[in-house]
C-alpha positions in Angstrom: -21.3 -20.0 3.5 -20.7 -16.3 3.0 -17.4 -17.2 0.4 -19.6 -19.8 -1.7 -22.7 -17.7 -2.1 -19.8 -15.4 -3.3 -18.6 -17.7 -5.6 -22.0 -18.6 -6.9 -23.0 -14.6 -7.8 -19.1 -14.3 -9.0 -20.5 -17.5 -11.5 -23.5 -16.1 -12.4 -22.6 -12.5 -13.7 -19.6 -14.5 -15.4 -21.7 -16.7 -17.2 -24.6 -14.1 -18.4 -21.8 -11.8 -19.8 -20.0 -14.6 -21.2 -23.6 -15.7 -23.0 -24.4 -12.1 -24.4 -21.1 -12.2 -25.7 -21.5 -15.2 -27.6 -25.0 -14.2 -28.3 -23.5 -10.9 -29.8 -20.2 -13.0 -31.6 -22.8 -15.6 -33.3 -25.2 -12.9 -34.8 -22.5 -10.5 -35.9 -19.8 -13.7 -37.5 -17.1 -11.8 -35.5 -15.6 -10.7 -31.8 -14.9 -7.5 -33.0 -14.5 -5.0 -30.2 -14.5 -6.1 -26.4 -17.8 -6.7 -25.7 -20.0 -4.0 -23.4 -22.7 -4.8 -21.3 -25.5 -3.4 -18.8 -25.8 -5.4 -15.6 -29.3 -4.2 -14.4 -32.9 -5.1 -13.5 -33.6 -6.5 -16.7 -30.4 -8.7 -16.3 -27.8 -8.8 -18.7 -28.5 -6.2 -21.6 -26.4 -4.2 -24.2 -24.5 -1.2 -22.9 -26.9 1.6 -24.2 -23.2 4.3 -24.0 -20.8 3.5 -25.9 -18.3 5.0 -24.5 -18.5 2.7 -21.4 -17.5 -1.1 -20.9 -19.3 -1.8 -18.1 -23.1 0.3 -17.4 -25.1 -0.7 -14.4 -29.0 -0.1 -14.4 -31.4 0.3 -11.4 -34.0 2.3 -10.5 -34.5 0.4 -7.4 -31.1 -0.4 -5.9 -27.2 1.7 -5.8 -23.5 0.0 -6.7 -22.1 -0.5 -3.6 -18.2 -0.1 -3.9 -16.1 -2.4 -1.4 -16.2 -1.0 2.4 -13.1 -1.3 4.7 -11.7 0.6 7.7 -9.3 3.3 7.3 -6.5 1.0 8.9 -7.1 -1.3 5.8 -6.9 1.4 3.2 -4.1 2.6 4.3 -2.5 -0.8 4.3 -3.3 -1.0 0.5 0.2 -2.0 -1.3 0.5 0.2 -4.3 -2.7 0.9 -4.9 -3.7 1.6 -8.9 -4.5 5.0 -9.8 -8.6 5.0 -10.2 -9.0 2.3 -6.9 -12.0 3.8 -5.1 -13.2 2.0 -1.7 -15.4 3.2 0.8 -13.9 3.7 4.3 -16.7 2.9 6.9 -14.9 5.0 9.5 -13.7 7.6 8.1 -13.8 11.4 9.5 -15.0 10.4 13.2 -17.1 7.5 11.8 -19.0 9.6 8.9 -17.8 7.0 6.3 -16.9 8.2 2.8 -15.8 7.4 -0.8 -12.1 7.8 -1.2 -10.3 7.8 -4.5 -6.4 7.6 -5.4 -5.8 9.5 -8.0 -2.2 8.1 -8.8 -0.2 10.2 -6.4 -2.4 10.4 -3.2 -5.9 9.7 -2.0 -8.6 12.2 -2.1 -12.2 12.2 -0.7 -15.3 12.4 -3.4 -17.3 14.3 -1.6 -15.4 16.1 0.9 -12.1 16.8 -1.5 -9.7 15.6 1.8 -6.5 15.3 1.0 -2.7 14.9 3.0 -1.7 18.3 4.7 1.0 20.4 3.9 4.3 19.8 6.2 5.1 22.4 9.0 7.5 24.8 8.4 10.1 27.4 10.1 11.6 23.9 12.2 14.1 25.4 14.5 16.2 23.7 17.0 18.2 25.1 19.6 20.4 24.1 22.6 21.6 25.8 25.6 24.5 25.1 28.1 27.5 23.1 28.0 28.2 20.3 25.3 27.6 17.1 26.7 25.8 13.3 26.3 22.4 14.9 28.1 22.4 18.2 26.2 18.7 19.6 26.1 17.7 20.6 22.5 14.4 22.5 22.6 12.5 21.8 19.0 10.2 24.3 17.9 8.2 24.5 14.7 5.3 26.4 12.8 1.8 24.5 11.8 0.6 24.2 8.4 -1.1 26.8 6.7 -3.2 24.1 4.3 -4.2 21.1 6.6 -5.9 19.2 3.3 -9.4 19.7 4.8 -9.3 17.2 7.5 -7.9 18.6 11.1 -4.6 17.5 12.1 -4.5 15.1 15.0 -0.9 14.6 15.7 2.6 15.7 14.3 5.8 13.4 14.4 8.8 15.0 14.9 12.1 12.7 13.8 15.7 13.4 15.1 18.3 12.5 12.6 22.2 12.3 13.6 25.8 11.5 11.7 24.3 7.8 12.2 21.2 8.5 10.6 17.8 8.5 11.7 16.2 8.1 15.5 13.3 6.8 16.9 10.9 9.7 16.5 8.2 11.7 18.8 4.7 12.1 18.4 2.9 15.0 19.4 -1.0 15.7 19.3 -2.0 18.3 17.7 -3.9 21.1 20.1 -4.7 23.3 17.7 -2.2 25.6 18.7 0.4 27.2 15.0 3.4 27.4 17.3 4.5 23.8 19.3 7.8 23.1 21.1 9.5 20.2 22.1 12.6 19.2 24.7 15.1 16.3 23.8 17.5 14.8 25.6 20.7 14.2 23.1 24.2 13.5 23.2 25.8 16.2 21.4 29.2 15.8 22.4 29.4 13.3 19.5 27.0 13.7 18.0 25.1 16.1 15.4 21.6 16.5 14.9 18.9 18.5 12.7 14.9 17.4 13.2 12.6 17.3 10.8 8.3 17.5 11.3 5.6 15.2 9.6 1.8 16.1 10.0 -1.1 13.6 10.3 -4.7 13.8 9.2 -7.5 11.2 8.7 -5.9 11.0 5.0 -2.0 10.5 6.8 1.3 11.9 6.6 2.5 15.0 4.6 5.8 14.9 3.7 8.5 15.7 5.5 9.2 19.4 6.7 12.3 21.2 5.5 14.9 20.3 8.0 16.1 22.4 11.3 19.6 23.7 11.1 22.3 21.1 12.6 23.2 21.3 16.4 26.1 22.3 17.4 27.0 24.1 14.7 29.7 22.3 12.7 33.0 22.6 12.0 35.3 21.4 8.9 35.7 17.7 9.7 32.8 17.5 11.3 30.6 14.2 11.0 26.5 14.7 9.9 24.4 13.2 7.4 26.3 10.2 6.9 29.3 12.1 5.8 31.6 14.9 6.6 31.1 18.4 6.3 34.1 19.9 4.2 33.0 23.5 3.3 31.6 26.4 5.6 29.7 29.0 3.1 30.7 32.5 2.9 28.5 35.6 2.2 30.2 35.5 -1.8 28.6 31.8 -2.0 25.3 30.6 -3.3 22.8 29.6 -0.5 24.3 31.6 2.0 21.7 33.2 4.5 23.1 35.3 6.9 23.6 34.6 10.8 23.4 30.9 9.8 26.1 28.3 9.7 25.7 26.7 6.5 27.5 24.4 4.5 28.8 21.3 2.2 29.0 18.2 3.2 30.6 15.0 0.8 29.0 11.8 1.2 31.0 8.8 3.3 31.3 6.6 0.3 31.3 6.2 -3.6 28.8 5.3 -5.8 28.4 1.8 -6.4 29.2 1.7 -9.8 31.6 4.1 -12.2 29.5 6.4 -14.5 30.0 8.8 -17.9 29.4 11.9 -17.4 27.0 12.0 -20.6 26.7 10.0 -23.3 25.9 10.5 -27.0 22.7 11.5 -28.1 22.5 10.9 -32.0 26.6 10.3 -32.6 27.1 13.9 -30.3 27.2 15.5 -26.5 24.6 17.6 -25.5 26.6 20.9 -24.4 25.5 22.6 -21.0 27.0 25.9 -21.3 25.8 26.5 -17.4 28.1 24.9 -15.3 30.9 26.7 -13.6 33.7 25.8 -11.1 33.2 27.8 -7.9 32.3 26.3 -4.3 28.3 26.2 -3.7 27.7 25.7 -7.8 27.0 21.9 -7.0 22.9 21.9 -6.9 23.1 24.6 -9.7 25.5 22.7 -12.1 23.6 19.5 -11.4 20.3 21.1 -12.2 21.5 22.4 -15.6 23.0 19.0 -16.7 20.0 17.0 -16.1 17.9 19.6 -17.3 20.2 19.2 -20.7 20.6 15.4 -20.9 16.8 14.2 -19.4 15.8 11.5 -17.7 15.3 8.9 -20.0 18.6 7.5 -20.0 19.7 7.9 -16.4 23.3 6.5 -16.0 25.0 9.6 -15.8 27.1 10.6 -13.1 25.1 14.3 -12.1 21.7 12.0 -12.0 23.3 9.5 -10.2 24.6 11.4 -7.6 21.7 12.8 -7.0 20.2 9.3 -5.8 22.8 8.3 -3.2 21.5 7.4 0.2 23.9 6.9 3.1 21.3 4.0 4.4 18.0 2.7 4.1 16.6 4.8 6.5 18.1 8.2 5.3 14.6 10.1 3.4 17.3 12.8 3.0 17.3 14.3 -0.8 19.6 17.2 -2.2 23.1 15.4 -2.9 24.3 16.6 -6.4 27.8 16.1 -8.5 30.4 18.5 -7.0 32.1 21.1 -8.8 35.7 21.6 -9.3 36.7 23.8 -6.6 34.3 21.7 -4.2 36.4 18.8 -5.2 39.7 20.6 -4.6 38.1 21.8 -1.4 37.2 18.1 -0.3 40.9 16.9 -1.0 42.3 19.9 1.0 40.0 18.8 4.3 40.9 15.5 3.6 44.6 15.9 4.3 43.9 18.9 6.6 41.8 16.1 8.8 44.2 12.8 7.9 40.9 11.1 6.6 40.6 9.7 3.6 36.8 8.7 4.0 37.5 5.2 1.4 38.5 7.8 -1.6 40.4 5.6 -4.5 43.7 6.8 -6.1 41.0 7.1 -9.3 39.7 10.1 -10.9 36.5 11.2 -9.8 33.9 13.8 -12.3 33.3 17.1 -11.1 30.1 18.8 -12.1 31.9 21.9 -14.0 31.9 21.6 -17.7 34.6 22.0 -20.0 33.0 22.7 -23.8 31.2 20.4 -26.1 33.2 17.3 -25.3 35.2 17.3 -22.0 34.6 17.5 -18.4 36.8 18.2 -15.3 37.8 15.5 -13.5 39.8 15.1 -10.1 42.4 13.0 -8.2 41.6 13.6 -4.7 45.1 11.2 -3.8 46.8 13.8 -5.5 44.5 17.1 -6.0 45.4 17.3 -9.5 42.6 18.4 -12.4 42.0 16.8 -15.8 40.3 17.2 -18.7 38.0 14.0 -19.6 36.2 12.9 -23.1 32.4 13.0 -21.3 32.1 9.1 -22.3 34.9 7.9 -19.6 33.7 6.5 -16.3 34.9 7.6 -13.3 33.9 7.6 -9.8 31.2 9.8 -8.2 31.6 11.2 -4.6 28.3 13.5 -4.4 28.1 16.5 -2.0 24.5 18.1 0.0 24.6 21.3 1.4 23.3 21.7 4.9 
């Protein structure tokens, strides 16, 4: 009953609109402009703004936008940017008017939004290696919680294999929280990383916890192998902390240039450089050169890789010169040869207007490359 009465109003509004518009087409010989319209009190009228389609007039009655749980809205599959619905149980069953504003939902009234993530994620482990190491997991609330109080955070193990089945904790209200696993870390590696909810839902993830144990050269995390311990000479070193590079555990799918003309010419970068940790920073300066707009260029590329479906994990970037070098070096050091082709693979490290390095990591020897040329793309990610 509900679905044809429904129908029937659905009918009627389409038919009064569609008769003022023919109404409006016979006395002015033309269609002109889309037609506007009030639908009011009176009925069917013409829109008295004219910088609105659509006007509704009461001084009797309200519009009443479509109502749903926040289950449902959340359920929404890319939702347009301008949707507004009101979620009848929203904020501990207040209800309110939500509207997505083409990146995230936000509250009319209340101006709720997602939270910030936590920060300062640390984990730690203490005793022997072993397959029931303890790894205590601790981490600092959010400063901004997007108006709305944070009822639970989610804190999601990730190891060489990728990520784990994930732990919720509610929230107390407490900024410091802590947290015991249980993991195998005789084979494995593992970093964590922290999501917090609201009534809006989950902030992005946190910044990630260092890895535990500390790797080595050779050493298997993040879907790949870690080739490169940093020294206090190379960028992103912080001091006391083990940090790294890591190169992924396979190609690109495809072959890419490493630039390609832009009217007849290259685009020269000027910024690159050779040395190991000048990955992100090369990477940044090339796409900052060349754009986005044609994106089949082997620094953008590399910057997309994903070891699986379930790896959220950004910050790969085209390796430099000596990074490659480095790679081939482990590569032999280790007797793995991680799938690499007897081909030439781009490096990150420029060399003038039209050439790039590239690299044989069969045989560790350089080359100089017309930008055009495709050749394979092993990115890196620092850890």
């Amino acid at each position: 009953m509900k679905k044809q009465q429904l129908i029937f109003i659905s009918l009627s509004i389409f038919i009064s609109v569609s008769s003022f518009a023919q109404q409006s087409k016979d006395e002015s010989g033309s269609s002109g402009s889309p037609v506007q319209v009030v639908i009011g009190d009176e009925g069917v009228t013409e829109v008295s703004n004219s910088s609105a389609i659509l006007q509704l007039n009461s001084s009797e009655k309200g519009f009443l936008m479509p109502r749903m749980t926040n289950s449902k809205r959340e359920d929404i599959k890319s939702p347009a940017p301008g949707l507004q619905v009101y979620v009848t149980d929203f904020n501990d069953g207040k209800g309110a008017a939500l509207f997505f504003n083409g990146k995230k939902w936000i509250v009319l009234t209340q101006q709720v939004t997602l939270p910030d993530p936590p920060t300062d994620v640390e984990a730690n482990f203490t005793g022997e290696l072993s397959v029931s190491s303890e790894v205590t997991v601790t981490f600092r609330a959010q400063e901004n919680n997007g108006g709305s109080t944070i009822t639970q955070y989610e804190i999601t193990p990730y190891s060489s294999g990728g990520k784990e089945d994930s732990r919720i904790v509610i929230s107390d209200g407490n900024a410091i929280y802590t947290e015991t696993f249980t993991k195998d870390l005789f084979n494995k590696f593992y970093n964590f990383r922290v999501t917090a909810k609201n009534i809006m839902g989950s902030s992005i993830s946190s910044e990630s916890s260092i890895i535990v144990p500390n790797p080595t050269p050779g050493s298997p995390v993040y879907g790949g192998r870690v080739f490169y311990i940093l020294n206090s000479k190379d960028p992103g070193y912080i001091e006391g902390q083990t940090r790294g590079l890591i190169c992924a555990s396979r190609d690109l799918q495809f072959s890419q240039p490493w630039s390609h003309l832009y009217e007849g010419d290259f685009p020269e970068v000027t910024k690159t450089k050779n040395e190991m940790g000048w990955c992100r920073i090369n990477t940044t300066e090339i796409i900052k050169k060349l754009g986005t707009s044609n994106k089949g260029y082997a620094a953008y590329q590399a910057t997309l890789y994903k070891h699986n479906e379930d790896d959220n994990f950004q910050g790969w970037y085209l390796p430099s010169y000596h990074e490659l070098n480095k790679i081939h070096d482990e590569l032999n050091d280790s007797n793995n040869s991680m799938g690499f082709s007897t081909e030439n693979y781009w490096s990150s490290s420029e060399r003038g207007k039209t050439q790039a390095s590239s690299y044989d990591l069969n045989n560790g020897n350089e080359a100089k490359k017309t930008k055009s040329d495709q050749f394979r793309v092993r990115p890196v990610r620092f850890f």
